[in-house]
PANUMAR-949604 format. One record per residue (C-alpha): residue number from 1; x, y, z. Coordinates in steps of 0.001 Angstrom, whole numbers, plus 500000, padded with zeros to 6 digits. Example, Ala and Ser with C-alpha at 12.3 -4.5 7.8 and 13.67 -1.06 7.14 Angstrom:
2
(1; (512300; 495500; 507800))
(2; (513670; 498940; 507140))
! end
This chain:
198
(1; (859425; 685499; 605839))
(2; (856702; 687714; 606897))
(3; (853433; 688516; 605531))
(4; (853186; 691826; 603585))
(5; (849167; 691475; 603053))
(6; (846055; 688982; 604188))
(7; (842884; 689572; 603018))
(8; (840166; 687326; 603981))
(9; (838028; 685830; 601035))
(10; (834342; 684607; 602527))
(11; (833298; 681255; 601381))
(12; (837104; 681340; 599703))
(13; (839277; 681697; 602405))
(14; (842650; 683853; 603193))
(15; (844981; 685112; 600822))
(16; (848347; 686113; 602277))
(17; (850940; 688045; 600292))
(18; (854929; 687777; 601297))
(19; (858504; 688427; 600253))
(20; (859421; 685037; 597576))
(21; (862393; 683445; 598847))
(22; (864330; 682866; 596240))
(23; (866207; 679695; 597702))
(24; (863505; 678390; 599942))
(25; (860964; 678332; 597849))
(26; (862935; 677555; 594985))
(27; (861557; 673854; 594417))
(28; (857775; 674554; 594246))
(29; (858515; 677711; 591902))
(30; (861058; 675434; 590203))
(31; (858379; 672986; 589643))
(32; (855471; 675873; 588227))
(33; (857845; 677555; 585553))
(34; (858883; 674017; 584410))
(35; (855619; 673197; 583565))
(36; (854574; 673067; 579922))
(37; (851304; 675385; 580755))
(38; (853868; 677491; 581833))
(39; (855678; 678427; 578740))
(40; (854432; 681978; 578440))
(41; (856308; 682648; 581901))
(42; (859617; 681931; 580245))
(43; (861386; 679612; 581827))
(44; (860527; 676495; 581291))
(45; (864521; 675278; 580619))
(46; (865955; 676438; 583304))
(47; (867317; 674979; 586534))
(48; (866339; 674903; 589577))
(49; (869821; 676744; 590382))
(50; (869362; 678965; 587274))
(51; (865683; 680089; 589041))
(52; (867063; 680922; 592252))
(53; (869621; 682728; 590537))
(54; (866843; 684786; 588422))
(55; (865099; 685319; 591979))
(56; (867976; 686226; 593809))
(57; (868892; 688800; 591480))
(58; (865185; 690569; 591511))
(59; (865636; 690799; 595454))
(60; (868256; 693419; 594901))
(61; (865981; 695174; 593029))
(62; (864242; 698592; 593816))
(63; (861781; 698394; 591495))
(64; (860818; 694988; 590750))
(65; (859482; 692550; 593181))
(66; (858305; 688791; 593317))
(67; (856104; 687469; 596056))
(68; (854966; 684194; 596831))
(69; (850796; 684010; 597163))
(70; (849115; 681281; 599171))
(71; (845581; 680404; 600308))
(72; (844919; 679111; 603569))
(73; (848795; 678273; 603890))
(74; (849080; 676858; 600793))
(75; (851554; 678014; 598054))
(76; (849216; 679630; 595245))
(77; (850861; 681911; 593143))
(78; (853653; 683655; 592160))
(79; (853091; 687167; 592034))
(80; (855369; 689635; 590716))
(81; (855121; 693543; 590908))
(82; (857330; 696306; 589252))
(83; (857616; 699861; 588332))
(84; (856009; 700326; 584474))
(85; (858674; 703338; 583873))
(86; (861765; 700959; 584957))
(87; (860381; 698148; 582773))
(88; (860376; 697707; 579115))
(89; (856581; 697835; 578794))
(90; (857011; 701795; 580046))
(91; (858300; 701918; 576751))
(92; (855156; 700980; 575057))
(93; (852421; 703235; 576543))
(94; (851620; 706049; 578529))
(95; (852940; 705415; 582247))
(96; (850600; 707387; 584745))
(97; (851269; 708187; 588577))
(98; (849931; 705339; 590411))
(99; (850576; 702633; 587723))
(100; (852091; 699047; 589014))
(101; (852837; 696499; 586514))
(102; (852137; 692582; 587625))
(103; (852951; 689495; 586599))
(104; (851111; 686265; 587568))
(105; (851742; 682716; 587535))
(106; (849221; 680506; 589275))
(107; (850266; 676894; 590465))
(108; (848839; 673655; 588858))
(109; (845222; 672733; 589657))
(110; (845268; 670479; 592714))
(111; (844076; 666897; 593305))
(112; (840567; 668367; 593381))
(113; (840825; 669991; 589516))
(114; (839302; 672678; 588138))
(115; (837203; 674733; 590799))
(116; (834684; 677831; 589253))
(117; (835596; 680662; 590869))
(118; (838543; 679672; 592483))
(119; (840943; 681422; 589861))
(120; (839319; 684690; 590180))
(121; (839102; 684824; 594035))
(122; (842903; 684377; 594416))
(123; (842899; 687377; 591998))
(124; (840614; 689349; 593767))
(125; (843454; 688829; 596894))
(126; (846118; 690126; 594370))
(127; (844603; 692718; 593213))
(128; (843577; 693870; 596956))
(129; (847043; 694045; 597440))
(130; (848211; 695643; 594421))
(131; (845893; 698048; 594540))
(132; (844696; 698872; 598554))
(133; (847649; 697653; 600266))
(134; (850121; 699632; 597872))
(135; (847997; 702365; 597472))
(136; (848162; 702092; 593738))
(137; (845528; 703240; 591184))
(138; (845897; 701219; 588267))
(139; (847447; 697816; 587438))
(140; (848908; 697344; 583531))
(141; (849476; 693660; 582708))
(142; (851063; 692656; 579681))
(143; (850427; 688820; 578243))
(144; (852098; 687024; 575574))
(145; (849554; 687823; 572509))
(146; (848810; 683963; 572055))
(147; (848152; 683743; 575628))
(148; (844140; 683701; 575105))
(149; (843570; 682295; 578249))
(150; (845323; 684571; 580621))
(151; (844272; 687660; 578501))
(152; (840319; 686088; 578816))
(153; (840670; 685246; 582598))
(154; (842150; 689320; 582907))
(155; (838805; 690027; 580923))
(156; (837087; 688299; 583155))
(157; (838307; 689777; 586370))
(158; (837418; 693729; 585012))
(159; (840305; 694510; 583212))
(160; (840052; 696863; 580052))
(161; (841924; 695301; 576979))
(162; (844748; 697811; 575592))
(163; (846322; 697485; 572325))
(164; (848963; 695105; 570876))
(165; (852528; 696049; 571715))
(166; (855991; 694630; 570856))
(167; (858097; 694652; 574391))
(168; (861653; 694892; 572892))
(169; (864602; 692708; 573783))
(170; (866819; 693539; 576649))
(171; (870085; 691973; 576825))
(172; (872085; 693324; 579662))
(173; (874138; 691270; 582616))
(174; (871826; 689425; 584584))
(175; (868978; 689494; 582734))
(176; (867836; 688472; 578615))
(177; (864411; 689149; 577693))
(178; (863495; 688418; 574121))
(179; (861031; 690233; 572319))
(180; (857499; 690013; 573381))
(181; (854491; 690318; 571574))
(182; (852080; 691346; 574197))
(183; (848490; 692326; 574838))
(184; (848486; 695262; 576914))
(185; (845128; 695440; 580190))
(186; (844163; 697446; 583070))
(187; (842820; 697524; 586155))
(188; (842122; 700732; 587609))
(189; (841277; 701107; 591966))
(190; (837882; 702247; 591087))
(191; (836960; 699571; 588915))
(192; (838044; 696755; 591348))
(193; (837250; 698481; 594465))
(194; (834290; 700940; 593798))
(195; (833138; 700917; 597553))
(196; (836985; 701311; 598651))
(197; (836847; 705325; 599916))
(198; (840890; 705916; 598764))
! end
C-alpha cells in the first residue's frame, strides 16, 4: 500500500504513515496486541484470524481508520484515527470542528532497548500527520485510567490532561467494547506546531 504521509525526523529519521493491511500485516500487529504490555489495547486473546477480522471490518469504515507507522522502513506503530462524534468518547465531552480522535500502540522495544527520545520522535511523526497532513486542529486521546504510562508519555509530548470519563459499552454486530474508564488529553495544532502558518 501507499504512503499517506513522510515526514523526515533529523538525527531520528523518516516516519511514513499508510493504509494498515489488515491481512498482510496481520502477523506483526498480531504479535503487538498479544503482548502482555499490551493489555490496555484490548486484545490480547484474540487470534490472529480474529485481528484481521477486527481490521478488516474498520476498512469499511468512513470514519474510523487504522494505519500502520514505520521508521526508516521499519514497522513502528499502529496508529489509529477516527471521528470523536461517531465514537463513543463524543459522548463524553464537547466535540469541536477540527477534532480527530487517535489511538496508539507502539511495537516492542527492539534488540537495542530503551532509546531517550525515541518514543516521542515517532510521536512527533504522528502527530504531524494528524494534525498538518489532515488539516486537523486538535487531537483528543482517551487512555485506560490505570494506564499511567501512556497518559505520562501524552504529558510529555504537550498534551493538556482532561477529566476522567466512563466510555460506555457498545455491543452491536461486529464490534463489543466494554466499558472504559478513561483519562481524557489534547493536543491542539498550535501547541504542537506553533511555527506551522495553518
Amino acid at each position: 500500500m501507499s504512503d499517506l504521509f513522510e515526514r523526515h525526523i533529523d538525527g531520528y529519521g523518516t516516519v511514513r504513515v499508510r493504509p494498515l493491511d489488515p491481512a498482510g500485516d496481520a502477523e506483526v500487529v498480531h504479535a503487538w496486541v498479544s503482548e502482555e504490555r499490551a493489555a490496555f489495547w484490548g486484545m490480547t486473546g484474540l487470534t490472529r484470524s480474529q485481528v484481521t477480522d477486527v481490521y478488516a471490518h474498520m476498512a469499511t469504515l468512513d470514519t474510523h481508520h487504522a494505519h500502520l507507522v514505520t521508521k526508516d522502513g521499519e514497522p513502528a506503530a499502529l496508529l489509529q484515527t477516527y471521528e470523536p462524534g461517531a465514537d463513543r468518547v463524543g459522548e463524553t465531552y464537547e466535540v469541536r470542528p477540527g477534532d480527530i480522535g487517535v489511538h496508539v500502540l507502539l511495537a516492542p522495544a527492539g534488540p537495542a532497548g530503551r532509546r531517550p527520545g525515541w518514543t516521542s520522535a515517532l510521536l512527533t511523526g504522528m502527530t504531524a500527520y494528524a494534525l498538518l497532513a489532515l488539516g486537523r486542529r486538535r487531537i483528543v486521546v482517551d487512555p485506560d485510567v490505570r494506564n499511567t504510562r501512556a497518559i505520562a508519555r501524552f504529558r510529555r509530548q504537550g498534551f493538556e490532561t482532561g477529566p476522567a470519563v466512563v466510555l460506555p459499552e457498545v455491543d452491536i454486530p461486529d464490534v463489543h467494547l466494554p466499558e472504559k474508564h478513561a483519562r481524557l488529553a489534547f493536543l491542539t495544532r498550535q501547541a504542537a506546531f506553533p511555527d506551522d502558518p495553518a
